[in-house]
N, C-alpha and C positions, 0 to 999 in steps of 0.2 A: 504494500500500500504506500502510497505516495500523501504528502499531508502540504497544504498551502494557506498560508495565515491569514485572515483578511479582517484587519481591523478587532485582534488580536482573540478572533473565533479560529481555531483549526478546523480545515475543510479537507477529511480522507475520500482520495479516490485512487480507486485502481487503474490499471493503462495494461491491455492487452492488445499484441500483434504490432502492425508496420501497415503503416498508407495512409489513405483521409479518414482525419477523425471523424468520428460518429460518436457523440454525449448521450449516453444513457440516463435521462431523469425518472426517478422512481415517484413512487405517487404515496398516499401518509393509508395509513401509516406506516409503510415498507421501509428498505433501506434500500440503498444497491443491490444487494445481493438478490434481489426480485428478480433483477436481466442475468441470473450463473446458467440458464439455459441457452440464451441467445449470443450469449459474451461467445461463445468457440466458436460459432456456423459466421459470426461478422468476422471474426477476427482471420478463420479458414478464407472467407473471401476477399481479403484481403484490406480490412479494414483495421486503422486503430482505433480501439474501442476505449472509451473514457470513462467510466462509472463513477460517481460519487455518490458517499453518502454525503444528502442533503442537513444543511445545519437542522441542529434538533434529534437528527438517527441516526443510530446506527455508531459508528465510532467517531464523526464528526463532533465538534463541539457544540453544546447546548445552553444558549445566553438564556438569561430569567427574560429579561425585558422582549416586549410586545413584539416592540418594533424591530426587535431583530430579528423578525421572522415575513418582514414584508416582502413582495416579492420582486421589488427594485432593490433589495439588501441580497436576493437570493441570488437572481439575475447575475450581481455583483461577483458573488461565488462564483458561479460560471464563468462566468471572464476571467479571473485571476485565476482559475483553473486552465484553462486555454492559452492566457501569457504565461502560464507555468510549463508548459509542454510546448510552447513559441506556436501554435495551432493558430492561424494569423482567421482562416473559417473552418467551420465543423457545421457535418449533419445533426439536427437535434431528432433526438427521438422522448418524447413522454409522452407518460401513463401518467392519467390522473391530477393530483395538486402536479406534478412534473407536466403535464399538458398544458395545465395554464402558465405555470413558470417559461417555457418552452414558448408561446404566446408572448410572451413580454417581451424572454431575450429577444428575441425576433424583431420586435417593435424597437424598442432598446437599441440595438447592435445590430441593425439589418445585414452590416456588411462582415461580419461574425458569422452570421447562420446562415451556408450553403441550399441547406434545405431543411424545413420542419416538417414533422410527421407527430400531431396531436392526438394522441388515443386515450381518449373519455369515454368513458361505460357509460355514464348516464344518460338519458335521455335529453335531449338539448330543446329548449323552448326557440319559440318562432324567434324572440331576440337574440337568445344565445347565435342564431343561427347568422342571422340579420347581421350582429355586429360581426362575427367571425367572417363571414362573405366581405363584409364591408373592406378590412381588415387587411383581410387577405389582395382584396382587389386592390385598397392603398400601395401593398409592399409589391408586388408585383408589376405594377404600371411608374414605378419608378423607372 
């Protein structure tokens, strides 16, 4: 495991394989270790694979205060995860609370995220849908 300090929270993440990174975001209440099925078949096809545990799980650090748990604070993780590994863009992939974080980096750091791949179980309302499309059409027609 790999550890990088950000604003004096420790964030562990693991690094599997060699090529374009791909960021594993886990969803709550998981850890990383949610993607130990998918981390070998990316990594086989030639992908670096990035997993962190998200501040709060798993072996990362876990702040009391609120707001260190927003998701332009997590977002933040990410990126000092990526200038840890000099990863200049990476694929995002999240499940779950990791879908919406995944959403933001995106918004956030457009020129960071290669491609995003949001997977939400839940059933998404006509807005959820609405702003996502919006969203998406924003980042895209840049």
């Amino acid at each position: 495991m790999s550890q990088v300090n950000v604003d004096g929270v420790g964030i562990e993440y693991q690094v599997t394989g060699h090529g374009r990174p791909v960021v594993l975001l886990h969803g709550w209440p998981d850890s990383g270790r949610l993607w130990r099925h998918q981390v070998p078949a990316l990594a086989g096809a030639g992908f670096q694979v990035i997993v962190p545990d998200l501040r709060g799980y798993g072996r990362s650090g876990k702040p009391d205060a609120v707001e260190a748990y927003s998701l332009p604070v997590l977002a933040g993780d990410v990126l000092a995860i990526l200038a840890d590994q000099g990863a200049g863009r990476a694929h995002v992939v999240g499940h779950d609370w990791g879908a919406a974080l995944g959403w933001v980096l995106a918004s956030f750091a457009p020129d960071q995220v290669d491609h995003l791949v949001a997977w939400v179980t839940r059933r998404a309302s006509a807005d959820d849908v609405s702003n996502h499309l919006e969203l998406a059409a924003r980042l895209l027609l840049r």
